[in-house]
LOKOL-63009 format. One record per residue: residue number from 0; z, y, x of N, C-alpha, C in turn. Coordinates in steps of 0.2 Angstrom, whole numbers, always signed. Layout:
NUM; Z; Y; X; Z; Y; X; Z; Y; X
...
//
This chain:
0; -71; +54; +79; -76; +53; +74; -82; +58; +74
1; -86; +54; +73; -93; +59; +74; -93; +64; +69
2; -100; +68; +70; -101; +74; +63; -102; +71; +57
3; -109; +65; +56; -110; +59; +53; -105; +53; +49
4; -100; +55; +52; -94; +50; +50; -87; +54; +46
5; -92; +63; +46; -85; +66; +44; -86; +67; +36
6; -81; +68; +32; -82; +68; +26; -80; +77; +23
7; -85; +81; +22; -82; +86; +22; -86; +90; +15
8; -81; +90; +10; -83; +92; +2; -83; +100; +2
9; -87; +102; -2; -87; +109; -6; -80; +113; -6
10; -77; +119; -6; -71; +121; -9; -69; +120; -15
11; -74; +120; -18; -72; +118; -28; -69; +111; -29
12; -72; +105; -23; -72; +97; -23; -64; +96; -20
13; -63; +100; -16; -57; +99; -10; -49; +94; -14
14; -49; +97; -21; -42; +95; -22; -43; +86; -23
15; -37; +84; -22; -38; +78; -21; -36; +74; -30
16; -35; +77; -32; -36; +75; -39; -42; +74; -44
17; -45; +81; -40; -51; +82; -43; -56; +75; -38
18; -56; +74; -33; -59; +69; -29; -59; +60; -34
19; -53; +62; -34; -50; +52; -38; -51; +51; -45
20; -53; +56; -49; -55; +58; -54; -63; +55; -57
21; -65; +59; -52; -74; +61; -51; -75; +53; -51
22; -72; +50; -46; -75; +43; -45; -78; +38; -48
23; -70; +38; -58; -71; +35; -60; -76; +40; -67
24; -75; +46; -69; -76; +49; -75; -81; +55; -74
25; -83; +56; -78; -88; +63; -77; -96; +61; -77
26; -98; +66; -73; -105; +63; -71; -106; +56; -71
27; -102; +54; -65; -102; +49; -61; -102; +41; -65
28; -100; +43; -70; -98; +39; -74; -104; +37; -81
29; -107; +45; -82; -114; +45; -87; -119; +42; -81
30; -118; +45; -76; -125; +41; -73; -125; +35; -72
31; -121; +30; -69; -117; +24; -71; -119; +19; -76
32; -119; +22; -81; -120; +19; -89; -130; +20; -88
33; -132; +25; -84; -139; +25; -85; -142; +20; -80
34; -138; +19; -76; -140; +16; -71; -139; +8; -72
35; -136; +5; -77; -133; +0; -77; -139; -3; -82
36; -141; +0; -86; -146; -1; -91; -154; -3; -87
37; -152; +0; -83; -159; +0; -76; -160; -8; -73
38; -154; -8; -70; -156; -14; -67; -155; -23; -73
39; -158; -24; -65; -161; -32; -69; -157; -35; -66
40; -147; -36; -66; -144; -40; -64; -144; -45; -66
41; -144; -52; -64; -142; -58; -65; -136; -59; -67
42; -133; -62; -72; -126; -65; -71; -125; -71; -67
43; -119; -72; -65; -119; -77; -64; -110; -78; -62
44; -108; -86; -63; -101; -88; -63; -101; -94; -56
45; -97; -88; -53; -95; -95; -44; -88; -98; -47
46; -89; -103; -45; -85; -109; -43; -81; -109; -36
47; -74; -108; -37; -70; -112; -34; -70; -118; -31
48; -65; -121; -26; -65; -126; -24; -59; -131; -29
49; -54; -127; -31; -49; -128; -36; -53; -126; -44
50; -59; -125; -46; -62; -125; -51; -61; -118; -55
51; -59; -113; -51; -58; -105; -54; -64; -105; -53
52; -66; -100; -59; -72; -97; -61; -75; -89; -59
53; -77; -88; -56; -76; -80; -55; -84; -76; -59
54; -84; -71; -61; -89; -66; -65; -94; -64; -60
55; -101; -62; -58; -104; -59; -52; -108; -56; -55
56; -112; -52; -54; -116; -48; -55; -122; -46; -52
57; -128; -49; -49; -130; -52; -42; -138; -45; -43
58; -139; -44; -38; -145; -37; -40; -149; -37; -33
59; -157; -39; -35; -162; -39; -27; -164; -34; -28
60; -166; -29; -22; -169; -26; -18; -176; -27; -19
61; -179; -20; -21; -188; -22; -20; -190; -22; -14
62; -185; -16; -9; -187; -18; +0; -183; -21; +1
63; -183; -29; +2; -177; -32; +4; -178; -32; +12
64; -170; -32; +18; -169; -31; +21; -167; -39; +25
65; -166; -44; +21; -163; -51; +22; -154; -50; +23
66; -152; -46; +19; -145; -44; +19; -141; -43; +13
67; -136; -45; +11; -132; -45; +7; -126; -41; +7
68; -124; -38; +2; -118; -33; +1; -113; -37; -3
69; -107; -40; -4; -103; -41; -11; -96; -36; -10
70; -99; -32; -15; -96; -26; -17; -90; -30; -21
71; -80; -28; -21; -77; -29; -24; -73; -23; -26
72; -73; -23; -35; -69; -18; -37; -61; -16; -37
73; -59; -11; -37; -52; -9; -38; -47; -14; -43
74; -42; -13; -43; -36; -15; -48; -39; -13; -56
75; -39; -17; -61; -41; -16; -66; -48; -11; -67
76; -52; -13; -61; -60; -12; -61; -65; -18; -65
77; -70; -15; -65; -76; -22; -63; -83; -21; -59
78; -86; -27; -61; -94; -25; -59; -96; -18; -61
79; -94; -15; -68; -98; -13; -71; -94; -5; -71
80; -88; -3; -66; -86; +1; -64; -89; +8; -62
81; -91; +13; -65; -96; +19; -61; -95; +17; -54
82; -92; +20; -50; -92; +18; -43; -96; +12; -40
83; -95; +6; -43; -97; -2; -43; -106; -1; -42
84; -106; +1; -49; -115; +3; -51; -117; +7; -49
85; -114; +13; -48; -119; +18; -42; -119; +16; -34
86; -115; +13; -32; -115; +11; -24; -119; +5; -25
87; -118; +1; -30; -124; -5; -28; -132; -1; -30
88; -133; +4; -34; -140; +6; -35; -142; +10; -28
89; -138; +13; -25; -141; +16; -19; -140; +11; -14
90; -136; +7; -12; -136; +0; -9; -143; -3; -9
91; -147; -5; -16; -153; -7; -17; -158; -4; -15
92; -157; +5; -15; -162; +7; -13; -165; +7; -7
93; -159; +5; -3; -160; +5; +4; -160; -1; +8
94; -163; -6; +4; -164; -15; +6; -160; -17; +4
95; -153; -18; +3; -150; -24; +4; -150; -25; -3
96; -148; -30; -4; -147; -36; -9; -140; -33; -11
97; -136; -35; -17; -130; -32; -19; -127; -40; -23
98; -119; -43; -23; -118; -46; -25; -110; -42; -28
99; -110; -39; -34; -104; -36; -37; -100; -42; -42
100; -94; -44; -37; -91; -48; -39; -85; -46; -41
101; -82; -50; -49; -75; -47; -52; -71; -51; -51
102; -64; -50; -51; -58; -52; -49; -58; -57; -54
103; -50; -62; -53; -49; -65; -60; -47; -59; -64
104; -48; -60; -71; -47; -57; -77; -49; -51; -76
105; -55; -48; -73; -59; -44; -74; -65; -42; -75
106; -68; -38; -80; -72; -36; -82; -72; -41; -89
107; -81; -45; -91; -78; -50; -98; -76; -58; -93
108; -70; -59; -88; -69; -65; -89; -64; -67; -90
109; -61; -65; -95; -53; -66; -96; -51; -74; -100
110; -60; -74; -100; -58; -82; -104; -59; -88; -98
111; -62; -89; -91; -64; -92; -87; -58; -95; -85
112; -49; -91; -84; -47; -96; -80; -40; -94; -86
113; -36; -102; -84; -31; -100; -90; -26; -97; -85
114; -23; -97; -78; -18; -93; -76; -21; -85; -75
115; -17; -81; -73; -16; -73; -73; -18; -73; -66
116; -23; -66; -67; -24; -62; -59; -17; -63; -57
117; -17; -61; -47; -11; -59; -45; -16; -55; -38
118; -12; -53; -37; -17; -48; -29; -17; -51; -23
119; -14; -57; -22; -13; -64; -18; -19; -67; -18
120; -23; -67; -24; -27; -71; -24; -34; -71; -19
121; -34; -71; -14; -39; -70; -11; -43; -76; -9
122; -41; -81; -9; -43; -88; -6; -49; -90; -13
123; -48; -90; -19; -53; -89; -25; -59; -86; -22
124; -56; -78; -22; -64; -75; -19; -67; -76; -15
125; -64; -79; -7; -68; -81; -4; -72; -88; -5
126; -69; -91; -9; -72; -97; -10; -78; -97; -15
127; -79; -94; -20; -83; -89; -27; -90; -87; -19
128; -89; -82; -16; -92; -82; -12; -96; -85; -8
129; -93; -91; -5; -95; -96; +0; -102; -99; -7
130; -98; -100; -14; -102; -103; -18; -108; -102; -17
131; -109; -95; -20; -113; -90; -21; -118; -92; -14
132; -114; -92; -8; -121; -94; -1; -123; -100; +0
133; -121; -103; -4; -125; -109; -6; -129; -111; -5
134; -132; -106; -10; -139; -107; -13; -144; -101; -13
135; -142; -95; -9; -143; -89; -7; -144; -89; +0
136; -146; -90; +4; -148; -88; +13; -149; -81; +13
137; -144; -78; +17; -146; -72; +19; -143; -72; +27
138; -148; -67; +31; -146; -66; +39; -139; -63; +41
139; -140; -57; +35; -133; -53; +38; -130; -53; +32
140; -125; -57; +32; -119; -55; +25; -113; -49; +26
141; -113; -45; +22; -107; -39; +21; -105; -37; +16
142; -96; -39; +17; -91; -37; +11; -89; -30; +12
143; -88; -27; +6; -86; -22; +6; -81; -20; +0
144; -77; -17; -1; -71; -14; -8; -67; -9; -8
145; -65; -7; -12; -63; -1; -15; -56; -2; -17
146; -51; +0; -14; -43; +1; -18; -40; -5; -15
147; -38; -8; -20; -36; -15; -19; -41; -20; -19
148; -49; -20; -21; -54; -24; -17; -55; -22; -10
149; -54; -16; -7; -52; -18; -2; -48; -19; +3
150; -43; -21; +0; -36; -27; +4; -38; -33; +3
151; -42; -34; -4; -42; -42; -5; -48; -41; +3
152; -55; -35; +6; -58; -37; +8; -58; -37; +17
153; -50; -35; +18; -49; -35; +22; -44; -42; +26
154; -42; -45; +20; -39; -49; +21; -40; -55; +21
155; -48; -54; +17; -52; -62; +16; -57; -61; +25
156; -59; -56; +24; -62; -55; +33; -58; -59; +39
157; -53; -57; +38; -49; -59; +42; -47; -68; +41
158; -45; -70; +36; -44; -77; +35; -53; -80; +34
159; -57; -76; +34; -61; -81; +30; -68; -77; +34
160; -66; -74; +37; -72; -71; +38; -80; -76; +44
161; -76; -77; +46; -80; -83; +53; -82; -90; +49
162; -77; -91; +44; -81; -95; +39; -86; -93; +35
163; -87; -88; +34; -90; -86; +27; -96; -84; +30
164; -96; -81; +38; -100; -80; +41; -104; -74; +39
165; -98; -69; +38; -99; -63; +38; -101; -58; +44
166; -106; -52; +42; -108; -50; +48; -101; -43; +49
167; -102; -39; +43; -95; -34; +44; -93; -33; +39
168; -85; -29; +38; -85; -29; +32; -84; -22; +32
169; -81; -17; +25; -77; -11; +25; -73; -10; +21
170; -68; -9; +20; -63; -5; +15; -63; +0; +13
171; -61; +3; +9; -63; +8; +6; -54; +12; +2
172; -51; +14; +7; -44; +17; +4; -41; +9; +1
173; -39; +5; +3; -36; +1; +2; -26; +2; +2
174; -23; -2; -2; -15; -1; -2; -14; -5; +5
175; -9; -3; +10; -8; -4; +15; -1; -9; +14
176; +3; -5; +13; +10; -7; +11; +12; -4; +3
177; +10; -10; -2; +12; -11; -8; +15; -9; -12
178; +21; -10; -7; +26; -6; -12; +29; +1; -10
179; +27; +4; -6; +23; +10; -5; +21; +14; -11
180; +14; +11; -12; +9; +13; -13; +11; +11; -23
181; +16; +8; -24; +19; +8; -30; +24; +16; -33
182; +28; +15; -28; +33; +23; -27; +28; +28; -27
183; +22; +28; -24; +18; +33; -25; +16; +35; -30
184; +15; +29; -34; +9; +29; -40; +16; +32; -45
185; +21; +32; -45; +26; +31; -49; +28; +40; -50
186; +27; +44; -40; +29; +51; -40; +23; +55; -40
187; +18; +53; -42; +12; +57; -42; +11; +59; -48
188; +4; +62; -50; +3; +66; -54; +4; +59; -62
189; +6; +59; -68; +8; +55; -71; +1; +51; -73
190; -5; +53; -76; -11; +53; -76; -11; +46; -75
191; -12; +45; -67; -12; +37; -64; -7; +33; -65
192; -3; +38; -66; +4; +28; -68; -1; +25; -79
193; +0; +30; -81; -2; +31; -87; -10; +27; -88
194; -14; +27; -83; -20; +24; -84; -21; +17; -82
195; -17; +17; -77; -15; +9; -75; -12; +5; -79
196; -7; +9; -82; -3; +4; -88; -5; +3; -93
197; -14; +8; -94; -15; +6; -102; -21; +2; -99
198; -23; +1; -93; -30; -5; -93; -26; -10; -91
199; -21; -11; -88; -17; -17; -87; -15; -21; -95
200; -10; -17; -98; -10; -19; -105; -15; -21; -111
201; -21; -16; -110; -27; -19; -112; -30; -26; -109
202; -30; -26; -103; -32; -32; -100; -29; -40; -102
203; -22; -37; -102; -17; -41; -105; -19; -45; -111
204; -19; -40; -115; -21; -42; -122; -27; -45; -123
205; -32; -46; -117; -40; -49; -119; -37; -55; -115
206; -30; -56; -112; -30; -63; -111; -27; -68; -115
207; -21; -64; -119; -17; -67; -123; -22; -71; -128
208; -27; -65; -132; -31; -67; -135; -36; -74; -136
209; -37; -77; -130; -40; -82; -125; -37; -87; -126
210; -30; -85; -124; -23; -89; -123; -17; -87; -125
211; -17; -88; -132; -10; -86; -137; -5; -93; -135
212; -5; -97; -131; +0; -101; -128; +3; -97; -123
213; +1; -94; -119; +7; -88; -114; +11; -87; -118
214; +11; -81; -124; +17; -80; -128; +19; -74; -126
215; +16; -69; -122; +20; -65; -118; +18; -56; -122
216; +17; -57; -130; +14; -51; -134; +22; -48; -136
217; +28; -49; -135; +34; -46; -134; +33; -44; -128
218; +34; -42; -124; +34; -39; -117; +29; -36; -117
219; +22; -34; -119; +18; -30; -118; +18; -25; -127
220; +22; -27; -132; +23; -23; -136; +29; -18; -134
221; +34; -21; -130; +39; -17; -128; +39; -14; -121
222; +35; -16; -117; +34; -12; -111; +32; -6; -111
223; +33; +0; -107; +34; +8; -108; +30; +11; -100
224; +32; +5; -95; +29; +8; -88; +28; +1; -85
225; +24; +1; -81; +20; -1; -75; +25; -8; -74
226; +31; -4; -71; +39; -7; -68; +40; -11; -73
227; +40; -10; -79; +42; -15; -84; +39; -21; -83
228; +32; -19; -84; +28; -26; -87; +28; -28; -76
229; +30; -25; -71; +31; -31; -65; +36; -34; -65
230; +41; -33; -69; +46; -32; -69; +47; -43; -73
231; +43; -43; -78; +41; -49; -81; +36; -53; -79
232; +30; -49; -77; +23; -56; -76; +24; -57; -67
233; +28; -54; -64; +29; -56; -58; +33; -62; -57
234; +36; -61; -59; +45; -68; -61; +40; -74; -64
235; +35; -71; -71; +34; -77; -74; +28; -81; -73
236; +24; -75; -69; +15; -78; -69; +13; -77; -60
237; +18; -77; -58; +17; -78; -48; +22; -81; -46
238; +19; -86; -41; +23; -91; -39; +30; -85; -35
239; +30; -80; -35; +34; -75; -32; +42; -74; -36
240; +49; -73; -35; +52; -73; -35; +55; -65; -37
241; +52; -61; -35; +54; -54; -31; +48; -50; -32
242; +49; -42; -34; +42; -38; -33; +44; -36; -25
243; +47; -38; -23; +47; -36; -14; +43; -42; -10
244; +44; -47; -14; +41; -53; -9; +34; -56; -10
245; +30; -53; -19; +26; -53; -21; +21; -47; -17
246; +26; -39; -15; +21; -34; -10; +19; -37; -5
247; +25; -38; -3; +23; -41; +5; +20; -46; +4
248; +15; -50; +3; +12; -55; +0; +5; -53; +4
249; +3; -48; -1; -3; -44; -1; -4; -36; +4
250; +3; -35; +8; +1; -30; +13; -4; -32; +19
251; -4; -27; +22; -10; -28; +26; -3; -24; +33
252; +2; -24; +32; +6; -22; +37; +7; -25; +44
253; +9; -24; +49; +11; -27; +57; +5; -31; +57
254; +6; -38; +60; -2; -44; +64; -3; -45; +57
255; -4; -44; +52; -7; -45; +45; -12; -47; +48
256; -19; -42; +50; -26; -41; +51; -26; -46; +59
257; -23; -47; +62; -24; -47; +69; -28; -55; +70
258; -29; -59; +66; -34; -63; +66; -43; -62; +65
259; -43; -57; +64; -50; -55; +64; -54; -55; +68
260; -60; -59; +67; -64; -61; +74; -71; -56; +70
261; -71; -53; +67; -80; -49; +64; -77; -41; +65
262; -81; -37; +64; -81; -32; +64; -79; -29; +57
263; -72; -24; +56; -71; -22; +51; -69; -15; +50
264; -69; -12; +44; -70; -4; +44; -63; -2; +38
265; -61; +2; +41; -54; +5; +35; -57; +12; +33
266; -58; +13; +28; -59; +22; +26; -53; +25; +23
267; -49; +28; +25; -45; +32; +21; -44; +40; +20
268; -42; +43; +16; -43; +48; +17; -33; +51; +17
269; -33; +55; +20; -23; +61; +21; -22; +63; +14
270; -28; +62; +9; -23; +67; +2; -23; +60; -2
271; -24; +56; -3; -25; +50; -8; -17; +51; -13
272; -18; +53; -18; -12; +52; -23; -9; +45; -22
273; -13; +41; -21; -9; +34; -24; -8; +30; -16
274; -12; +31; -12; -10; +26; -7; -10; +32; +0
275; -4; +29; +0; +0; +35; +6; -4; +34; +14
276; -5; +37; +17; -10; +38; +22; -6; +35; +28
277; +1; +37; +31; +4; +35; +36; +5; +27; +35
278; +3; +24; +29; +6; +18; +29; +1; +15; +34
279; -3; +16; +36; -8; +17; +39; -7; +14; +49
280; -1; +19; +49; +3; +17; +56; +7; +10; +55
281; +8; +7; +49; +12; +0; +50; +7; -5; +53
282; +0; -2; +54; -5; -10; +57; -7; -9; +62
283; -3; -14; +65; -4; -15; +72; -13; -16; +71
284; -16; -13; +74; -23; -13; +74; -25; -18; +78
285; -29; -21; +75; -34; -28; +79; -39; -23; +84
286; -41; -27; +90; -50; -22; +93; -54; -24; +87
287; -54; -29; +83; -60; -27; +78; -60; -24; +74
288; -53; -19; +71; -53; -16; +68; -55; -5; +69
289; -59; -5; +64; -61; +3; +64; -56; +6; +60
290; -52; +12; +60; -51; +15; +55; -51; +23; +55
291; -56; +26; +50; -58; +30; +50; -51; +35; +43
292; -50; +40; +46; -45; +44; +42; -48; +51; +43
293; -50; +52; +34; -53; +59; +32; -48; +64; +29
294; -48; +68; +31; -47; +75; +30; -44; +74; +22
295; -50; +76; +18; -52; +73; +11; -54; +69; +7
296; -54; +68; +3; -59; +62; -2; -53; +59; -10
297; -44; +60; -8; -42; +57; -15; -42; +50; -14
298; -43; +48; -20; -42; +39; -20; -48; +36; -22
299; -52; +34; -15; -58; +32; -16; -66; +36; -21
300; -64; +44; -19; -69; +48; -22; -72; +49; -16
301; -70; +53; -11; -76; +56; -7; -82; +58; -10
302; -81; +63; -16; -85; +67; -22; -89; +72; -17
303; -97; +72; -15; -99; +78; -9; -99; +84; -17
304; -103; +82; -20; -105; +88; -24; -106; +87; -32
305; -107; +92; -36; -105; +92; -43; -107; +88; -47
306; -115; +83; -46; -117; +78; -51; -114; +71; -47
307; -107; +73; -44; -102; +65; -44; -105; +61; -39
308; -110; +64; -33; -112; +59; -27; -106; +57; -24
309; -105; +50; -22; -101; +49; -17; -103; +49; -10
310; -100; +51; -6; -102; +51; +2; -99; +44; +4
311; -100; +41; +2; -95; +32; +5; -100; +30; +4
312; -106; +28; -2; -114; +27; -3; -116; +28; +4
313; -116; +33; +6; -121; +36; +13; -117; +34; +18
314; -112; +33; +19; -105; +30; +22; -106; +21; +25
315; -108; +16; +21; -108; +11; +20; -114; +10; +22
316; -120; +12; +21; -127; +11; +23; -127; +13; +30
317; -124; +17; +33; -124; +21; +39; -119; +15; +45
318; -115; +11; +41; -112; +7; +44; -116; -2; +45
319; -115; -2; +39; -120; -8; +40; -128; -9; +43
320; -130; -5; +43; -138; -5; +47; -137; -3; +52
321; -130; -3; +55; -128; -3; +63; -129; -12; +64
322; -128; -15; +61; -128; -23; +62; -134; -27; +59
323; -139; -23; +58; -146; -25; +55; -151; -29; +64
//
């Protein structure tokens, strides 16, 4: 790993909680909301080829480069995620075009499609995508995400990448092995089980709302933990049988990746609270794959300094202008 490729924070930033933190809240999150006010996003709704609707957020470049970013967010993120907005505003400043696209049932589209996210879904996104280059021509296309967007982004690279006619992609601290990365979330600091289960069950409720034919407002009244409500929408709203058949669904473990014909990038960092680092050694690596394993950074922070900079900004731009 070069000097340029190393991630190396303040004393004060080092802890990894403080890192996964910052990401989402703080600074990072006020400049965010100012930043978001700035730009002159488009909306706009891609189409599936099965008719799912997905949310985008589409943002030009005053130096346009002839290249494209679609930035995907974490597990109960959106477009409009601090980390989402700040990486796409420095992304723009530096040419490229930005396309911040939401999962099913996230951010406002809980009303587009009448079934439930699952983390499986990837074959939507990539199609939501293809939409989108329709009617968009760009030279160099790059996907990149965060957490669980990026497993969905490593996953789609790999099954869709040569179709989609992608130039590279990156990942960004992605869950490797699921259910892992569950028992983690379950023995770590309580913070994250506790924040997950209240955007999950808030999310919940903007579907019901939509769709009071699910029925499913006993289950999120009496659910207490994370386990609980998998324990019910797995069984009932994934063609999945089992929360073990469901993880392995969406792992990136053994020849997962090994189809991969572009060039791809894994960031992770050794302290990450929620996605365990060693899970890391279950992937049989492809040659196209990079994976870059930092010292520090927490769960998708890589916070350099106190007004909430991420170094994966500078990270991302330093990668993709290698393929310009």
């Amino acid at each position: 790993m070069t000097q340029n490729s190393r991630f190396t924070p303040p004393s004060m930033l080092k802890n990894p909680h403080i890192q996964s933190i910052l990401n989402s809240l703080g600074p990072r999150k006020i400049r965010a909301k100012r930043l978001a006010n700035k730009l002159d996003s488009e909306i706009l709704t891609l189409t599936a080829k099965d008719g799912t609707r997905l949310l985008a957020e589409y943002d030009r470049s005053k130096t346009p480069n002839n290249s494209l970013i679609v930035l995907l967010h974490g597990w109960e993120g959106s477009s409009q995620s601090a980390y989402q907005v700040t990486t796409a505003n420095y992304l723009l400043k530096q040419g490229f075009d930005v396309l911040r696209l939401n999962l099913r049932d996230h951010g406002d589209s809980h009303h587009l499609n009448f079934e439930l996210f699952n983390s499986t879904m990837t074959n939507e996104v990539a199609e939501a995508i293809a939409c989108f280059f329709e009617t968009h021509a760009y030279e160099k296309r790059f996907l990149a995400g965060f957490s669980l967007g990026g497993n969905f982004t490593l996953r789609i690279a790999a099954d869709h990448g040569s179709s989609l006619k992608l130039t590279a992609a990156v990942a960004i601290c992605p869950p490797v092995d699921p259910t892992n990365a569950m028992t983690a979330l379950d023995n770590t600091l309580f913070i994250y089980e506790r924040y997950f289960f209240y955007r999950w069950s808030k999310s919940l409720r903007k579907k019901i709302a939509h769709f009071p034919e699910h029925g499913f407002e006993h289950v999120l009244n009496s659910a207490r933990t994370i386990e609980d409500m998998n324990s019910f929408f797995i069984d009932k709203h994934t063609p999945f049988d089992s929360a073990e058949s469901y993880f392995q669904a969406y792992s990136l473990i053994g020849d997962r990746l090994q189809a991969l014909e572009i060039p791809a990038h894994l960031i992770a960092s050794e302290d990450d609270p929620i996605i365990p680092a060693e899970d890391l050694q279950q992937i049989n690596c492809p040659e196209k794959l990079s994976i870059e394993l930092q010292e520090y950074g927490g769960h998708c922070g890589f916070i350099k300094n106190l007004s909430a900079h991420s170094w994966v900004e500078n990270r991302l731009v330093d990668l993709f202008r290698g393929y310009l």
